[in-house]
C-alpha positions in Angstrom: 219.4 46.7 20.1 216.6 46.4 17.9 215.5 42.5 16.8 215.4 41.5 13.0 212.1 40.6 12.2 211.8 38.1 9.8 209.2 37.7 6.4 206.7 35.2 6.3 209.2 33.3 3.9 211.7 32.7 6.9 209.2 32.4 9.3 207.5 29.7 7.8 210.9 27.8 7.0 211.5 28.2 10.9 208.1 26.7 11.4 208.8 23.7 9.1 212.1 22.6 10.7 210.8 22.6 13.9 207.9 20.5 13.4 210.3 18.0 11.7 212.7 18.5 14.6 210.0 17.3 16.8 208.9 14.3 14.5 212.4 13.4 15.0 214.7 13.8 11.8 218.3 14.9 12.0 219.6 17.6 10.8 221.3 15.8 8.0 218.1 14.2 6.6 216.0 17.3 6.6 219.0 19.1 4.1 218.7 16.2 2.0 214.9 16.0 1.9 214.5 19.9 1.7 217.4 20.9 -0.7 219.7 17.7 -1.5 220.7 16.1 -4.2 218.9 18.8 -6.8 215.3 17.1 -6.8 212.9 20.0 -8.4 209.5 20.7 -8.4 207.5 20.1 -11.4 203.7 20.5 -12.8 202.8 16.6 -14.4 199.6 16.0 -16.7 198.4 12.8 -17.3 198.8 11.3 -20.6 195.3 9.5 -20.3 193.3 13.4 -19.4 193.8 16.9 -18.5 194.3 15.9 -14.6 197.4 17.9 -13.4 198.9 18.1 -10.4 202.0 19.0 -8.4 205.1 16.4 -7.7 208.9 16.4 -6.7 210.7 15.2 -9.7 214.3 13.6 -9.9 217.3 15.1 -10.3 217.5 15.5 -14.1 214.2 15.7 -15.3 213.0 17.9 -18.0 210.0 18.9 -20.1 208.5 15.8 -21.5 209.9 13.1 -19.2 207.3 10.3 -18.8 206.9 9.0 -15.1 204.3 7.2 -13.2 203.0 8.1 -10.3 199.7 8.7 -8.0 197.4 11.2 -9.1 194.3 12.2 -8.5 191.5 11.7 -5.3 190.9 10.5 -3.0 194.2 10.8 -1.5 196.3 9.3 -2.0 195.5 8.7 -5.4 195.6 6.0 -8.3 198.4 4.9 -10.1 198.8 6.7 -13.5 201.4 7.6 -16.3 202.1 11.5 -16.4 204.5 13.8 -18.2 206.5 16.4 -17.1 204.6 19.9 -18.9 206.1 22.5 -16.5 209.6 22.5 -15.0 208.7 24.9 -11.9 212.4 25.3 -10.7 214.0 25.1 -6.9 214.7 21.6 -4.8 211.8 19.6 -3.1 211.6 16.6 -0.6 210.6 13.2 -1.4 210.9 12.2 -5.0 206.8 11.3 -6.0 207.7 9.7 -9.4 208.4 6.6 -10.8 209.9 5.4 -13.8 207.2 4.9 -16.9 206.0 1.7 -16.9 205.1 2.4 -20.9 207.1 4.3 -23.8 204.5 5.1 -26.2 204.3 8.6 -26.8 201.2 10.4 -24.3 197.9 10.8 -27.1 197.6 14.7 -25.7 201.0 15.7 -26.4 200.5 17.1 -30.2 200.2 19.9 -29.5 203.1 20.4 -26.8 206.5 21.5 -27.6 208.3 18.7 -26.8 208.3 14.8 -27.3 206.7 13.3 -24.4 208.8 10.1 -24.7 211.1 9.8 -22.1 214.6 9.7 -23.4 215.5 6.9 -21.1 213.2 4.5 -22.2 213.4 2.8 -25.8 210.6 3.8 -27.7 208.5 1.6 -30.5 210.4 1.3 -33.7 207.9 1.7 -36.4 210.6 2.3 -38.7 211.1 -0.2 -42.6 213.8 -1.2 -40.9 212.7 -2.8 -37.5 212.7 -6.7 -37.2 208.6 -6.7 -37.9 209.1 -5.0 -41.3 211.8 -6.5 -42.1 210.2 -10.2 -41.2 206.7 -9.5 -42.9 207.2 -7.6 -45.9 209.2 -8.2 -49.0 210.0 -4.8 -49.4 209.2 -2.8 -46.5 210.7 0.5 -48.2 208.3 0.3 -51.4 206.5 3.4 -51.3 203.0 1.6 -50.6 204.8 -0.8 -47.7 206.6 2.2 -46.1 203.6 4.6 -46.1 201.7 2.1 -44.2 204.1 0.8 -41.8 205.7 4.4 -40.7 201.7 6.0 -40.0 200.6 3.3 -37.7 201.8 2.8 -33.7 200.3 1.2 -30.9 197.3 3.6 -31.2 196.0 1.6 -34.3 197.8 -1.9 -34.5 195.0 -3.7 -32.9 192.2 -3.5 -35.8 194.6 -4.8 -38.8 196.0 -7.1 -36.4 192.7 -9.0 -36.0 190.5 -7.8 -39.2 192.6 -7.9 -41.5 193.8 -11.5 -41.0 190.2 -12.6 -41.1 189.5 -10.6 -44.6 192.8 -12.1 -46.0 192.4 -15.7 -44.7 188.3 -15.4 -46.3 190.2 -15.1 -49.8 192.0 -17.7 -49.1 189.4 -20.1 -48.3 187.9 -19.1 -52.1 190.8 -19.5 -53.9 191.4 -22.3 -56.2 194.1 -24.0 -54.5 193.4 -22.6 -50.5 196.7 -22.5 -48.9 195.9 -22.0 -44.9 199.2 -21.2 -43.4 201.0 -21.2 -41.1 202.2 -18.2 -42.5 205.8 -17.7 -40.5 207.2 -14.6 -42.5 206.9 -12.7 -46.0 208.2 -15.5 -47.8 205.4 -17.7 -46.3 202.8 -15.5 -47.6 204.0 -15.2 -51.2 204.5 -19.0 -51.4 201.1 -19.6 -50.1 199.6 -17.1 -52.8 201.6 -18.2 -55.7 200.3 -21.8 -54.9 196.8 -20.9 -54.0 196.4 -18.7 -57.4 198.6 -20.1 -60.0 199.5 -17.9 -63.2 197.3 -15.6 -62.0 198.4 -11.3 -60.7 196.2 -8.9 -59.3 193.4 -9.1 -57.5 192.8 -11.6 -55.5 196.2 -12.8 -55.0 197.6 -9.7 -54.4 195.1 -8.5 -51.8 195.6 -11.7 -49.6 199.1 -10.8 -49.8 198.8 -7.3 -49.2 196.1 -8.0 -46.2 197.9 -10.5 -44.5 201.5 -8.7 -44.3 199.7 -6.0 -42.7 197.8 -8.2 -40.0 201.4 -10.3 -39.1 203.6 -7.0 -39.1 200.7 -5.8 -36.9 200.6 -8.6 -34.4 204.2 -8.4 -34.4 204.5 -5.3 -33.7 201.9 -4.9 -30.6 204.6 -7.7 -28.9 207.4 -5.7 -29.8 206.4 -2.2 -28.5 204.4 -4.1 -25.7 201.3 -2.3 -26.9 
């Protein structure tokens, strides 16, 4: 009787299991670690470069899923936050990702397909409506107000947050009744300017007003989206 002989494909599977049969693992753990529970294998890209580099993925993930993981050399790597660019398909052992330790969308995912926010994580709300808007604007949803508040993220809160304060707090300081704060919400700030330029509109009064409700919604907001 003639003997099957097996392609490399088996052959190396044969291989595998013995060497983890001799390492010591039961039957029952190598099913789970080489098939189980419907880990895959996905491609992963850092959302801080180009690196990319091969991982075991948990059950559920799809294109666009943020994780962190190790990446990189010398083995075994540095700690890094990736996204999932290529779903590869079949099961893998081990699970290599963690959960994203940030939700901000990854800088080099315009031009991508998909939203490289994990769906499982609550992302930044830089909406007229979040509690920062809300808090230091009187109108978030005037057309200037909203314009500014929905193009700015954690990429850029950092400059108006500190700048800006400084530019409107130097008006102050000039104007004919200086009002120096504390400055606690919108309400604060149009006091303070009323007071500080009375019977006056325009420039400067509006300026200080305009300058400081960016800088507080800023500062706000890099605590709220833990930039």
């Amino acid at each position: 009787m003639k003997r099957k002989i097996k392609n490399l494909t088996e052959q190396f599977t044969d291989a595998r299991t013995n060497y983890d049969r001799i390492l010591g693992r039961s039957d029952k753990q190598l099913i789970n670690e080489q098939g189980g529970n419907n880990r895959v294998r996905v491609r992963v890209k850092t959302c801080q470069g180009g690196t990319q580099q091969y991982k075991c993925a948990p059950p559920g993930t799809v294109q666009g899923h943020r994780y962190r993981t190790r990446i990189g050399q010398p083995y075994p790597g540095t700690w890094r936050e990736v996204y999932v660019k290529t779903i590869l398909g079949g099961n893998c052992s081990g699970i290599e990702l963690e959960p994203a330790t940030m939700s901000a969308p990854c800088p080099n995912c315009d031009n991508e397909s998909f939203d490289c926010v994990d769906p499982s994580t609550t992302s930044c709300d830089t909406t007229t409506a979040s509690p920062c808007a809300v808090q230091w604007w009187q109108n978030p949803n005037a057309t200037w107000a909203a314009n500014w508040i929905t193009n700015r993220d954690c990429s850029n809160y950092t400059w108006p947050s500190i700048q800006l304060e400084i530019q409107a707090l130097d008006l102050m300081a000039l104007a004919p009744n200086p009002q120096p704060g504390p400055y606690n919400n919108w309400n604060d700030i149009w006091g303070s300017a009323n007071a500080a330029w009375p019977n006056t509109t325009g420039a400067p009064k509006n300026t200080f007003i305009g300058k400081m409700a960016k800088a507080k919604y800023s500062q706000c907001q890099k605590q709220a989206c833990n930039c």
